[in-house]
N, C-alpha and C positions, 0 to 999 in steps of 0.2 A: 665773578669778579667784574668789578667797573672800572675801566681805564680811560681816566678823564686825562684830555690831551690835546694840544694843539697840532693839527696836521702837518703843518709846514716846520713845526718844529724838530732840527735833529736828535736832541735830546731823546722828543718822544720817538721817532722813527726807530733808536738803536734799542728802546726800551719792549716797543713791538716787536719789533725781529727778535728780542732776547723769551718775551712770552711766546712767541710763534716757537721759536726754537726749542722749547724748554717743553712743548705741550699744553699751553694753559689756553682757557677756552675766557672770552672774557668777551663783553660788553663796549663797545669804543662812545663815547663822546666828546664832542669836538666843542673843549670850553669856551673859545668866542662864538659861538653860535648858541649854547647852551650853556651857562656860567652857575658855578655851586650857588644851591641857596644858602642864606643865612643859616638855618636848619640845618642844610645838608654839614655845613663848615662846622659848626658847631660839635657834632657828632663826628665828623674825622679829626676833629681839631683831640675831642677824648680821648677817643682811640688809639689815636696817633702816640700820643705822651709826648709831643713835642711841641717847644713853642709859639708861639703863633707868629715868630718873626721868622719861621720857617714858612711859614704858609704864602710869605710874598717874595713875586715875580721879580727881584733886586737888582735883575740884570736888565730887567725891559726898560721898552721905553717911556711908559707911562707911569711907570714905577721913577724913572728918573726926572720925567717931567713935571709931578707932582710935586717935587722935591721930600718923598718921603723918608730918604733916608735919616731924618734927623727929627722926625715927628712920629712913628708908629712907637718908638721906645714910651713916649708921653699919654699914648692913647690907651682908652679902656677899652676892655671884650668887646662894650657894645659898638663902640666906634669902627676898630677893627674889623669885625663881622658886618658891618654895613658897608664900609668901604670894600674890600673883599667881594663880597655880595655883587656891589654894583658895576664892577667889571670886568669877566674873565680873563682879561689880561691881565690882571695887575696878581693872579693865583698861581704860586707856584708849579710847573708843570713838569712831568705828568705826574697821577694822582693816582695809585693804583688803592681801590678799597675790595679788600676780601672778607670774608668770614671776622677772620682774627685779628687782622691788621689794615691799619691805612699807610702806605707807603708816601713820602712826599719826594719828588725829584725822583730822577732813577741815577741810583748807587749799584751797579752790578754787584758788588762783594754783598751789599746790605741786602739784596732782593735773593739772592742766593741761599745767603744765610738764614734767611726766614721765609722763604715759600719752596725750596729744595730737603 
């Protein structure tokens, strides 16, 4: 498993202790220092089945800065997947990718549901 994550984020913290608790062995990367490629998104974006307006950081602050809540609805895959791309902040965290699934955000009921 690959658990893409910002360290200092609680989110991710409560999602760690929840794989630590559960047994899961997994891979950490810490997305502002290492940020999805294009590629990589693209291929979690499938996997996923979920929208790509899941895939962004909606709470941050570069997310707010940009003022994209009123322009990713208008953009295309490739616009999105560049923008995304170009800054680990602005990607929803954490990101867990296993075998079968890519998890976005950590939902305990969801992450339960499909890796228990």
């Amino acid at each position: 498993m690959l658990f893409v994550c910002y360290p200092k984020c609680s989110t991710c913290g409560k999602a760690r202790a929840w794989l630590e608790a559960n047994g899961f062995g997994f891979t950490e990367r810490d997305i502002k220092l290492d940020n999805p490629t294009a590629e990589e998104l693209r291929a979690w974006h499938e996997k996923s089945g979920l929208p790509w307006k899941r895939f962004f950081n909606t709470s941050g602050q570069l997310y707010r800065s940009m003022g994209l809540s009123g322009k990713v609805d208008s953009m295309d895959e490739d616009e999105i997947v560049s923008l995304l791309a170009s800054d680990g902040m602005l990607v929803k965290r954490p990101i867990l990718v296993t075998d079968s699934a890519v998890l976005v955000g950590f939902r305990e009921k969801e992450w339960t549901e499909k890796l228990l």
